[in-house]
C-alpha positions in Angstrom: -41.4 -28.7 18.0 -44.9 -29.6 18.0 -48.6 -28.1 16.4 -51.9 -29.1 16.8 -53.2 -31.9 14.9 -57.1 -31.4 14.0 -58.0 -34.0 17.2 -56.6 -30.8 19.1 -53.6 -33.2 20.3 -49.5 -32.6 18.8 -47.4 -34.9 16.4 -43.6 -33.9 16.2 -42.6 -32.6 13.1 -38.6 -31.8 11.7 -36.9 -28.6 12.1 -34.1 -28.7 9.8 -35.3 -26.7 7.3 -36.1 -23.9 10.0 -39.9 -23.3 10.2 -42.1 -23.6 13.0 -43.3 -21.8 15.8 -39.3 -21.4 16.6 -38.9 -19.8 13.2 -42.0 -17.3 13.5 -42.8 -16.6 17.4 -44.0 -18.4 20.4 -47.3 -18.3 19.2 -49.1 -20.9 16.4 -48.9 -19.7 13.2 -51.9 -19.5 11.2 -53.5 -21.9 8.7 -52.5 -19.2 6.1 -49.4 -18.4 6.8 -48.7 -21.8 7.8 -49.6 -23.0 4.1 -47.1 -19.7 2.9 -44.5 -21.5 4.9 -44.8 -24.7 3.7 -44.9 -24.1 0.2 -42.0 -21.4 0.6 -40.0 -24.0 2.2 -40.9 -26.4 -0.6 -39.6 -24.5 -2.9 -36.5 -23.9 -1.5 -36.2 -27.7 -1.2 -36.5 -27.6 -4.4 -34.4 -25.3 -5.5 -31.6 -27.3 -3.8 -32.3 -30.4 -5.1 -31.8 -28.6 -8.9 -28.7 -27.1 -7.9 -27.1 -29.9 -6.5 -28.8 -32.6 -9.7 -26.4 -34.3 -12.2 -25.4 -31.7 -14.7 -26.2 -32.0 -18.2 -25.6 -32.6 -21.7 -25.6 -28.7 -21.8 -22.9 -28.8 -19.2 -20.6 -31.8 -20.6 -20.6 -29.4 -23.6 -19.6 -26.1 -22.0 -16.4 -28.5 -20.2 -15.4 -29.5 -23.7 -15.4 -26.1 -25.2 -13.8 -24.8 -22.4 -11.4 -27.0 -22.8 -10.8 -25.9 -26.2 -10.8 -22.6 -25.4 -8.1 -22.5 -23.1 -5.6 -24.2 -25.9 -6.3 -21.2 -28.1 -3.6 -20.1 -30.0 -3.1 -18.3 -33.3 -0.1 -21.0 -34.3 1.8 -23.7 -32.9 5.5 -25.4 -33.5 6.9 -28.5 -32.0 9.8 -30.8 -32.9 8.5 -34.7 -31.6 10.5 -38.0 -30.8 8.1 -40.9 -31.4 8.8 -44.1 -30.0 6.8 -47.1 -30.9 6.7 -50.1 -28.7 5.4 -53.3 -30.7 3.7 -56.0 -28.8 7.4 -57.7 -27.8 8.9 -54.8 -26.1 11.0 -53.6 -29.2 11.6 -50.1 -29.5 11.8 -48.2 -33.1 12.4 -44.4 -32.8 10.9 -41.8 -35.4 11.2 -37.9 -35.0 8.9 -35.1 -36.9 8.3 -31.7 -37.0 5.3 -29.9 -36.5 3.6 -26.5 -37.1 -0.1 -25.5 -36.7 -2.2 -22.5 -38.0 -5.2 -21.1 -37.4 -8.1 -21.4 -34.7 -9.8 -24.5 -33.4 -11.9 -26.2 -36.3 -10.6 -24.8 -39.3 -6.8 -25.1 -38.5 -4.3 -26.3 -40.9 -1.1 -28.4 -39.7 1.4 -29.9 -41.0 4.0 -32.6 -40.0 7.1 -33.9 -41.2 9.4 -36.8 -40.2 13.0 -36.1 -40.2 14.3 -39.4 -38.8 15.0 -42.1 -39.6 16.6 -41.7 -43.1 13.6 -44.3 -45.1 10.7 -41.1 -44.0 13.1 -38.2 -43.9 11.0 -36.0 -45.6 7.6 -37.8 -45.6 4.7 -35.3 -44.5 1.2 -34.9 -44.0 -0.9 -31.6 -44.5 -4.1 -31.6 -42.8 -7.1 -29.2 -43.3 -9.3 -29.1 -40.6 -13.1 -28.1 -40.9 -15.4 -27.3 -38.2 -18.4 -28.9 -40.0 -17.4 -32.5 -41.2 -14.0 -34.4 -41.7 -10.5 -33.1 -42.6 -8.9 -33.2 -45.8 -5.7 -34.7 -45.9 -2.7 -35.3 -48.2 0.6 -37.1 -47.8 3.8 -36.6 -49.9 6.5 -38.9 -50.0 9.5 -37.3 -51.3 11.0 -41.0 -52.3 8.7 -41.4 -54.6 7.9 -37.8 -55.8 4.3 -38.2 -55.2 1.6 -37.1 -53.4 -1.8 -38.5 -52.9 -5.1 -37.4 -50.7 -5.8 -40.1 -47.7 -9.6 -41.4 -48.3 -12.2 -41.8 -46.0 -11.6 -45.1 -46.1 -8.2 -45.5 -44.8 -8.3 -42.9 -41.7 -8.7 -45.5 -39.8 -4.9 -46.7 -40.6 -1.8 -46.6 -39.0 0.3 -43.3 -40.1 3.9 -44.9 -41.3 4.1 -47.6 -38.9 3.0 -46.1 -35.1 -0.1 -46.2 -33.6 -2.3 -43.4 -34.3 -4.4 -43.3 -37.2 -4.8 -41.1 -39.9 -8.2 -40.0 -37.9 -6.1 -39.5 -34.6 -3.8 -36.5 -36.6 -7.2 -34.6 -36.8 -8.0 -32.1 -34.6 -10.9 -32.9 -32.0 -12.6 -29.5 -32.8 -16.0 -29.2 -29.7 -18.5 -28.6 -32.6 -18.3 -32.1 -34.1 -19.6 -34.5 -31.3 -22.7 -34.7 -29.3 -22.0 -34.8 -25.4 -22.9 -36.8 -22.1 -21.8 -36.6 -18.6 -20.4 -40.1 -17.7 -19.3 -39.1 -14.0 -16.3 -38.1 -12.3 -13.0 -40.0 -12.0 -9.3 -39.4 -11.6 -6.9 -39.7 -14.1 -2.9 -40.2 -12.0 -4.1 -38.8 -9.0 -5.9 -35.6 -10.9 -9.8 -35.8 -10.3 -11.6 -35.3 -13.8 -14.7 -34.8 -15.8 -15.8 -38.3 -17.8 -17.6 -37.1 -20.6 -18.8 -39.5 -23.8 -18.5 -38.1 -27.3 -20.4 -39.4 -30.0 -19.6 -37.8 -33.6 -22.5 -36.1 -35.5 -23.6 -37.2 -38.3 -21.6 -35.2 -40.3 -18.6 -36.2 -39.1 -17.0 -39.1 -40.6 -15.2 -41.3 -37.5 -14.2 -44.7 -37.6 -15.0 -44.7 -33.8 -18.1 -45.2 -32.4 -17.9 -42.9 -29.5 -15.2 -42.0 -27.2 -14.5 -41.2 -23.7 -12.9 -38.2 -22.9 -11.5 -37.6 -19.1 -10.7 -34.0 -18.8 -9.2 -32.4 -15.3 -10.7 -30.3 -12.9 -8.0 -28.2 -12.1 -7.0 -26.6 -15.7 -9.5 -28.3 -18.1 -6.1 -29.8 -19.5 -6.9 -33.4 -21.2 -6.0 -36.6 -19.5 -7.1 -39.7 -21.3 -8.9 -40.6 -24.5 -10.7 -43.6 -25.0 -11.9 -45.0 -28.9 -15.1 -47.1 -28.5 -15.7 -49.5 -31.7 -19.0 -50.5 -30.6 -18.6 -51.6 -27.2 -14.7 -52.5 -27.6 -12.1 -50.1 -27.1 -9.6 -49.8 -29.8 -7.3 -47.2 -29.4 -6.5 -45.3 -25.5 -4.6 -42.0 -25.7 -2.5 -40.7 -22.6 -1.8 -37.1 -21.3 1.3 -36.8 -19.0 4.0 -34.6 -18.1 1.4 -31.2 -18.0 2.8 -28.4 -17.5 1.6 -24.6 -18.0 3.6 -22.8 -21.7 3.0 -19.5 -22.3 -0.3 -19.4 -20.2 -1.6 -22.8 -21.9 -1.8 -26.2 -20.2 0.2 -28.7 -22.7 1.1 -32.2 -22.1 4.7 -32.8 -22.9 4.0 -36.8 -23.4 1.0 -38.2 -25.3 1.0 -41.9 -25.6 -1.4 -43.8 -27.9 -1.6 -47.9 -27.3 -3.7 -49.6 -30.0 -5.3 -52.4 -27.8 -5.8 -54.6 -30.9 -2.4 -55.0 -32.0 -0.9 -54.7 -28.3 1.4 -51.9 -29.5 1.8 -48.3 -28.6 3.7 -45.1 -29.5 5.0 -42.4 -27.3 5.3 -39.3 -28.8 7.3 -36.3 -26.7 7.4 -32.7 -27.2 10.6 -31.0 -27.7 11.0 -26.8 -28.1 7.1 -25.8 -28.0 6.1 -23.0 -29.2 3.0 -21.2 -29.2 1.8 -18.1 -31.0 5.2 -17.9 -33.5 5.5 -16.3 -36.9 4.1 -18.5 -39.7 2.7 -18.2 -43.2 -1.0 -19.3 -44.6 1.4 -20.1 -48.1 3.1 -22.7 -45.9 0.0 -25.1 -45.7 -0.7 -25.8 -48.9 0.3 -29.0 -51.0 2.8 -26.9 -53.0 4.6 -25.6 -49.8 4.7 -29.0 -48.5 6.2 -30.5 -51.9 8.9 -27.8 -52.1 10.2 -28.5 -48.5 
C-alpha cells in the first residue's frame, strides 16, 4: 500500500491493522478522514495493549477470594494421620480429629489428637476473626489445664510437627495485601503466583508469603513463608480431588526448611456441610470432651 507523501511521491506504510486505501476504496482518502482513521486505529491499538497488560493488584485479589469462595462451606469434619519426618528420615505418627464452623474469616475449629496415647486428648480451639489474629486456646487433659497461646509463641511448633500455631489459622482473603508474581506450574498444573503480605492488623510471624494457586479449579497448590528474604516454612497441596462440589486436597505437607523436618498430614472420611453445634466450640465444650 502506498499514499502520497507532501513531495507528491509514495512511502510504504503497514497494513496489519487494516486501514488504507484497501480498507476505504480505491480512491485516497482524505486528510480528514485520514486523521479519523488514524486515531480510530490508535485507539484500538490501545485498547489491545490494555487488555492484554499484566493484571493487577485488583486482579491477584479477585484470584484469592475466589479461591475462597469456592471452599465455602457451612462446616467441616475430618479425621487426619500426621506423620512427621525429622531431618534423619525417622518417622513418628500422630492422628487428630477435626471439625470446623462457620464461614471464611470468623470460623471456629477445633482439633484433637487421639494418637498416640502421651496427646490423646490434647486439643486446640481456634477462633478466627476476619479483622486481625485468631484467638486460641489449648487443653491438655494430662494436666487438667488449659491456657490461651500468645502472640508470642504462634510462631511455634504445635506438639512436636511442623506447622506452627500461626499455620492452624485460617488464611481468611481480607487479611493480606496482594501482588501478581507471574505464572508457574505447580506438578504439572499451571498456576497463579501471587505474594501476600499481611496488613497491618494482622499479626504474622512471616513476612510475606507466596501463594501458587491453579488455573483449572482455583484449588491451592503450594505455600511459601518468607522471613525476610528467607523461606522458612513450604506447604504442599496433593492428591486434589473434587468432594461434594469442592476442590480438597487429600495430602498437605508442611517442611520447615530450618530444622530440615516435615510433617504429612492426610485426610481420612471428609466431610463437608455436616450437622454441628456453635456450643461445641467453646473452651467448656472442648474441656468436657
Amino acid at each position: 500500500m502506498s499514499r502520497p507523501d507532501r513531495s507528491g511521491g509514495s512511502r510504504r506504510s503497514g497494513t496489519r491493522w487494516g486501514w488504507g486505501p484497501s480498507a476505504i476504496g480505491k480512491k485516497l482518502a482524505p486528510p480528514q478522514l485520514e486523521k479519523k482513521l488514524t486515531a480510530t486505529f490508535l485507539i484500538s491499538a490501545l485498547l489491545i495493549v490494555v487488555a492484554g497488560a499484566t493484571p493487577t493488584a485488583e486482579n491477584a485479589r479477585e484470584i484469592v477470594a475466589e479461591s475462597q469462595k469456592r471452599t465455602d462451606a457451612k462446616s467441616q469434619r475430618y479425621e487426619g494421620l500426621l506423620q512427621v519426618f525429622d531431618a534423619k528420615g525417622k518417622v513418628a505418627d500422630k492422628r487428630w480429629t477435626f471439625e470446623r464452623l462457620g464461614a471464611h474469616g470468623q470460623s471456629k475449629s477445633v482439633l484433637r489428637f487421639t494418637v498416640p496415647a502421651e496427646v490423646k486428648g490434647v486439643a486446640l480451639l481456634v477462633v478466627n476473626h476476619p479483622d486481625r489474629a485468631s484467638d486460641q486456646w489449648m487443653w491438655t487433659p494430662a494436666l487438667e489445664r488449659d491456657r490461651r497461646i500468645a502472640l508470642q509463641d504462634r510462631s511455634t511448633r504445635f506438639f512436636g510437627t511442623d506447622f506452627s500455631f500461626e499455620d492452624l489459622e485460617e488464611r481468611d482473603v481480607d487479611q493480606f495485601d496482594y501482588t501478581l508474581a507471574g505464572d508457574d506450574a505447580v506438578d504439572g498444573a499451571p498456576c497463579w503466583k501471587i505474594q501476600s503480605t499481611p496488613k497491618q492488623t494482622k499479626s504474622s510471624q512471616y513476612t510475606r508469603s507466596l501463594v501458587w494457586i491453579r488455573k483449572d479449579n482455583y484449588a491451592l497448590a503450594r505455600i511459601e513463608n518468607f522471613v525476610k528474604d528467607e523461606i522458612v516454612r513450604r506447604l504442599a497441596y496433593s492428591d486434589i480431588r473434587n468432594i461434594q462440589g469442592i476442590w480438597t486436597a487429600r495430602q498437605l505437607e508442611m517442611a520447615d526448611l530450618r530444622r530440615g523436618s516435615r510433617t504429612r498430614l492426610t485426610l481420612d472420611k471428609l466431610e463437608y456441610n455436616v450437622p454441628l453445634k456453635d456450643d461445641d466450640f467453646t473452651l467448656q465444650a472442648i474441656r468436657r470432651q
